[in-house]
C-alpha positions as CSV (number, residue, x, y, z in Angstrom):
1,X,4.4,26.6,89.3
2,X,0.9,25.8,88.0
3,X,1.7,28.3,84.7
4,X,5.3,27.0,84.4
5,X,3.4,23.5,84.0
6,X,1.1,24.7,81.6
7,X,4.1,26.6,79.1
8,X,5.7,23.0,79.4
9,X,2.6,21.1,78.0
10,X,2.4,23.9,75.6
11,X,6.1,23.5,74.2
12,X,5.6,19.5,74.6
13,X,2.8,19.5,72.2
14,X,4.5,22.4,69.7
15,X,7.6,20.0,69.1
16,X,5.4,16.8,68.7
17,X,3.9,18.6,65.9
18,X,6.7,20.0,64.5
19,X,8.6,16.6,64.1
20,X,4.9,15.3,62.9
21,X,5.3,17.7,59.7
22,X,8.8,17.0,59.8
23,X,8.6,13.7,59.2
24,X,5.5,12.9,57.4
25,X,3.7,11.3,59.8
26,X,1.0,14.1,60.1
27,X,0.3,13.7,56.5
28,X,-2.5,11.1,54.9
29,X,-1.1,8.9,52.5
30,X,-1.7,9.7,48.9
31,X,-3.6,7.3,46.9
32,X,-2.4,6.0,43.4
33,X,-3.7,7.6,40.3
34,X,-6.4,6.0,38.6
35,X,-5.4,4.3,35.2
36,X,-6.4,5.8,32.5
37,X,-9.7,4.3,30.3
38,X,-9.0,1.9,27.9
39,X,-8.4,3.2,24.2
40,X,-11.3,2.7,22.8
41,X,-11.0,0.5,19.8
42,X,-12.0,2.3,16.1
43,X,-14.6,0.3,14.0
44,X,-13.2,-0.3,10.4
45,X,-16.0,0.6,8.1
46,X,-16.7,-1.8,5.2
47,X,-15.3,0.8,2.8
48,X,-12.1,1.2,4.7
49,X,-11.3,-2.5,3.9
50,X,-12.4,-2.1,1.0
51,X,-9.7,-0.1,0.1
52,X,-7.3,-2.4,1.7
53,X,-8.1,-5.0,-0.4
54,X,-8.0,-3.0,-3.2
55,X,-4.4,-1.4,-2.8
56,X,-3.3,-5.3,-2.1
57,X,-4.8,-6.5,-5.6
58,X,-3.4,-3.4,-7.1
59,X,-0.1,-4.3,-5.7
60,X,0.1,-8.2,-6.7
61,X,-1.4,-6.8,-10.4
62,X,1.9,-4.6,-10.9
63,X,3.7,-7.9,-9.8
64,X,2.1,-9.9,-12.3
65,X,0.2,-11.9,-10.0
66,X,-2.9,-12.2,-11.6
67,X,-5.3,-14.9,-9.3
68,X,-3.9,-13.0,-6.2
69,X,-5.0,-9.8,-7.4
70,X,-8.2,-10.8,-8.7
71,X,-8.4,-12.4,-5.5
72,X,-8.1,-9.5,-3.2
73,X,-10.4,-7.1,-6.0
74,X,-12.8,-9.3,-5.9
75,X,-12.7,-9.3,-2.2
76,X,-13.1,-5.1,-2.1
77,X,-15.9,-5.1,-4.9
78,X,-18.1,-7.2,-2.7
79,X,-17.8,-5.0,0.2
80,X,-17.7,-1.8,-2.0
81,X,-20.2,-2.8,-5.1
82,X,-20.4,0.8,-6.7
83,X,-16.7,1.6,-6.8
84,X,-15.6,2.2,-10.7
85,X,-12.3,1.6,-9.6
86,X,-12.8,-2.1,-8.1
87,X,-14.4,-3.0,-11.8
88,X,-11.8,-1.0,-13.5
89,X,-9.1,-2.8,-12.0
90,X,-10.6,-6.2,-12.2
91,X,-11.0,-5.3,-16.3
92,X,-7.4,-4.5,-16.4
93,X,-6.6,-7.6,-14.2
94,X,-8.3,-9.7,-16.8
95,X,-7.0,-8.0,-20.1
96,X,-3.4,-9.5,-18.9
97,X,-4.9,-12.7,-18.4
98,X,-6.1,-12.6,-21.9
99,X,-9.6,-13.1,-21.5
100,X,-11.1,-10.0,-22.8
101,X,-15.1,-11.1,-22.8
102,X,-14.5,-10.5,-19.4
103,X,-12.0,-7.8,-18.9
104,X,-14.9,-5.8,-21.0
105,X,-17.7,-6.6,-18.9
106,X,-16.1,-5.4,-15.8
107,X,-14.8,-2.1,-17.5
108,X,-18.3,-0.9,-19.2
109,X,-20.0,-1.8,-15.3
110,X,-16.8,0.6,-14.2
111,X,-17.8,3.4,-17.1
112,X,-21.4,3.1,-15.9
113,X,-20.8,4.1,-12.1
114,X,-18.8,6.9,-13.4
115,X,-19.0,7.6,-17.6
116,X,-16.2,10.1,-17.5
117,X,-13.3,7.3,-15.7
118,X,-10.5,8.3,-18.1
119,X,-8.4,5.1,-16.9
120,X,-11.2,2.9,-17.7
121,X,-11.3,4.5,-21.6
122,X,-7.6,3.8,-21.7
123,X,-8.5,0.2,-21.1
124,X,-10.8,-0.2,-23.3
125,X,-9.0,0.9,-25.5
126,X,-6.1,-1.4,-24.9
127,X,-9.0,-4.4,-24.8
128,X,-10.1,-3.2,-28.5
129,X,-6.1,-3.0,-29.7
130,X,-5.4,-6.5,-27.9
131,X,-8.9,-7.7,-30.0
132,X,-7.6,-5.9,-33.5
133,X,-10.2,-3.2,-33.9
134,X,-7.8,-0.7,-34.3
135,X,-10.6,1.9,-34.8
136,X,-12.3,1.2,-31.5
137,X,-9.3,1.3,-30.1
138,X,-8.6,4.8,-31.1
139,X,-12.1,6.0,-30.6
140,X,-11.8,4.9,-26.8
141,X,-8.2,6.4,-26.5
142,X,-9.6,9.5,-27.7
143,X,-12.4,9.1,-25.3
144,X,-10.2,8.8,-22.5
145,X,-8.6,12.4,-23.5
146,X,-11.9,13.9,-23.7
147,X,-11.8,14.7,-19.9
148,X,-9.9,17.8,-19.4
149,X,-9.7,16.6,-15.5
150,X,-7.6,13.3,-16.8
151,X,-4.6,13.1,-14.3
152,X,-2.1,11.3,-16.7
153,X,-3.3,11.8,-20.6
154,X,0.5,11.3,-21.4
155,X,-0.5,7.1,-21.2
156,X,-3.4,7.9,-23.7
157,X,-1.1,9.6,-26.3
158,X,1.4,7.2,-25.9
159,X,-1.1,4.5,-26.5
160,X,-2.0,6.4,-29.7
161,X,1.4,6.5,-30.7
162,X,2.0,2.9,-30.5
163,X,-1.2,2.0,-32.5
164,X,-0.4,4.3,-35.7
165,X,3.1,2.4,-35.7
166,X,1.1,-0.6,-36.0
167,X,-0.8,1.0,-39.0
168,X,2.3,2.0,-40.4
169,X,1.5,5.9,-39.9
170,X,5.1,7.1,-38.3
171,X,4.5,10.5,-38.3
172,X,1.3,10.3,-36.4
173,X,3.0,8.2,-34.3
174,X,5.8,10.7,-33.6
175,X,3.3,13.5,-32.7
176,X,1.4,11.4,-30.1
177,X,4.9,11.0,-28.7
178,X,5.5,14.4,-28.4
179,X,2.3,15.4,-26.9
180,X,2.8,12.5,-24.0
181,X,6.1,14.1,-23.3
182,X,4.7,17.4,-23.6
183,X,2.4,16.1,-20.8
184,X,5.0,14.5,-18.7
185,X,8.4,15.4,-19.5
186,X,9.7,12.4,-17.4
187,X,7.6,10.0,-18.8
188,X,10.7,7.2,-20.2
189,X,8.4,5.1,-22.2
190,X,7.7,8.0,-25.1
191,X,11.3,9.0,-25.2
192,X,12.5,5.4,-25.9
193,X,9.8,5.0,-28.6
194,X,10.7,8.3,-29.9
195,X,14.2,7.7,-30.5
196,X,13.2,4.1,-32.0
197,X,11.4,5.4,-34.7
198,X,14.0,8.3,-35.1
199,X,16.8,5.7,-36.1
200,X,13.7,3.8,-37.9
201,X,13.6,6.7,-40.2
202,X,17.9,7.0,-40.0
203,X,18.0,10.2,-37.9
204,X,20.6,8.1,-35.5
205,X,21.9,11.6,-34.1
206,X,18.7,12.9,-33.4
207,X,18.3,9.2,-31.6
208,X,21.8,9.1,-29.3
209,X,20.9,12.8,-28.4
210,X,17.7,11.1,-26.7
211,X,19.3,7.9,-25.3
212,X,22.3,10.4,-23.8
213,X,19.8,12.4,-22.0
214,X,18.4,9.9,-20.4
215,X,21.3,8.6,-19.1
216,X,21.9,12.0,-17.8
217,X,18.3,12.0,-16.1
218,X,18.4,8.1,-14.9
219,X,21.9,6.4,-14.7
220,X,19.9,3.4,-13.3
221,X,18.0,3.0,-16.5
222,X,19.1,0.2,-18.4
223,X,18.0,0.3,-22.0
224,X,19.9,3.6,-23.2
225,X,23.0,2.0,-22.8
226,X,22.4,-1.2,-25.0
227,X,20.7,0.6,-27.5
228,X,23.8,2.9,-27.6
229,X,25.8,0.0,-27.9
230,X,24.3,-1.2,-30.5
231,X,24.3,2.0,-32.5
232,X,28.0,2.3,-31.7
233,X,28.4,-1.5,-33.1
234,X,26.7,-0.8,-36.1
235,X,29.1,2.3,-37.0
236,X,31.8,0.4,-36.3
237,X,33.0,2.5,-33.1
238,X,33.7,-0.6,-31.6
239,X,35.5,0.9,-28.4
240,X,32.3,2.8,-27.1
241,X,30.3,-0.2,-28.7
242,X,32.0,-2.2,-25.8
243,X,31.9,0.3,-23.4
244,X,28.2,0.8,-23.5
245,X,27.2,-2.8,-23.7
246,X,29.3,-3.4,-20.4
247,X,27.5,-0.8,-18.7
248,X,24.1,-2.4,-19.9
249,X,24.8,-5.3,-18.0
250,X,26.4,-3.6,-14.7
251,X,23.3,-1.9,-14.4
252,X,21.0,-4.7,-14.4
253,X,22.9,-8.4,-15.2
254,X,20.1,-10.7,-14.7
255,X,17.4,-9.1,-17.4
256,X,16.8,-10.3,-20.9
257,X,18.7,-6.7,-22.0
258,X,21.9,-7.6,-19.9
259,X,21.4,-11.3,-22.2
260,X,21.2,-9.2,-25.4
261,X,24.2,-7.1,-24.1
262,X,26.4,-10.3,-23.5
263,X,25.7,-12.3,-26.7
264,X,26.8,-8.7,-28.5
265,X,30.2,-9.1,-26.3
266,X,30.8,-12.7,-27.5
267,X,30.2,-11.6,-31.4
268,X,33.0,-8.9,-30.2
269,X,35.1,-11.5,-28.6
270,X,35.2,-9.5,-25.3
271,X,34.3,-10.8,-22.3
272,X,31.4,-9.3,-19.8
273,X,32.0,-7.7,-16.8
């Protein structure tokens, strides 16, 4: 009896345990995870927001905000005093203001931090064009193509372009185009000059042939089709005259081209789209 008391206890106990693990109750509770550390927080270096400041004055400059840009450049140059850029931008930034005295004293401090900066050349030499000394002005263009390592020389020769047209020297003016495009075969500006002196010097095919390629390459670009129009007017192809001038103004109604477009319509007696 004494044994059959002892396999009871035995089996008592066995089940308790069981339903124990069973259950859960045998088990310690589980404590939460610890949250993770903070993140820690990344010190923005003076020359970081430097270049914040910059890339915001470059942006209001392309806008044509001139005291917000030179607001923002100044802002980077004094936390970044040996960037050429900074003082290259600021020259530029002044040049469109019109005051060139000191539009050149922040480019030559640019071109002393860094005597091979390309871009800051090519300003100077828009500074020395915007002044009249058309021989500094080519001098510093030519300075600016010196540097093999320049990333967009096609600005430089169309630069040179535009100051032999001044001087009267087409020709010259035509190769300068050609080497920009040679340089950068999507670069619109030497292509529109190209085919202006083309019909300048009455090679009006030669011109259309350009102005219908660029249609082909940029549908959204607005000046080959009013320039086209006019052609057409001018021949007397009054049809695609109209056509063209129409599709000046869809393009882009609200520019001084779409205007030029519209009082070409009236002269026609048809109405704009």
């Amino acid at each position: 009896m004494r044994a059959l008391r002892y396999v009871s206890v035995f089996l008592l106990f066995f089940s308790l345990s069981s339903c124990a693990s069973l259950w859960g109750g045998g088990k310690k509770e589980k404590k939460p995870p610890a949250p993770p550390p903070p993140p820690v927080e990344k010190k923005v270096s003076k020359k970081e927001k430097a270049e914040g400041y910059y890339q915001i004055g470059i942006a209001y400059l392309e806008l044509g905000e001139i005291p917000l840009s030179l607001n923002y450049l100044f802002k980077a140059k004094k936390l970044s005093p040996d960037d050429p850029k900074i003082y290259n931008a600021i020259g530029l930034a002044f040049i469109r203001r019109g005051d060139l005295n000191r539009a050149e004293k922040y480019l030559r401090k640019a071109l002393s931090l860094k005597p091979n900066f390309s871009e800051a050349w090519l300003n100077m030499g828009i500074l020395y064009e915007e002044k009249g000394d058309y021989k500094k002005a080519r001098e510093y263009y030519l300075k600016a193509l010196s540097n093999p390592l320049y990333l967009t020389p096609e600005v430089a020769y169309y630069r040179l372009a535009l100051l032999y047209e001044k001087q009267g020297n087409f020709e010259k003016a035509k190769r300068e185009l050609i080497l920009a495009i040679r340089n950068n075969s999507d670069y619109v500006p030497a292509y529109l000059e190209l085919a202006k002196i083309l019909r300048r010097e009455g090679n009006v095919e030669k011109a259309k042939e350009i102005y219908y390629r660029l249609i082909e390459l940029y549908p959204k670009l607005q000046q080959p089709y009013c320039e086209l129009g006019k052609i057409y007017r001018r021949e007397g192809n009054i049809g695609q005259a109209v056509k063209f001038l129409k599709e000046c103004i869809k393009v882009k109604p609200n520019t001084p081209l779409a205007s030029q477009a519209k009082m070409e319509l009236e002269e026609l007696n048809e109405s704009a789209p």
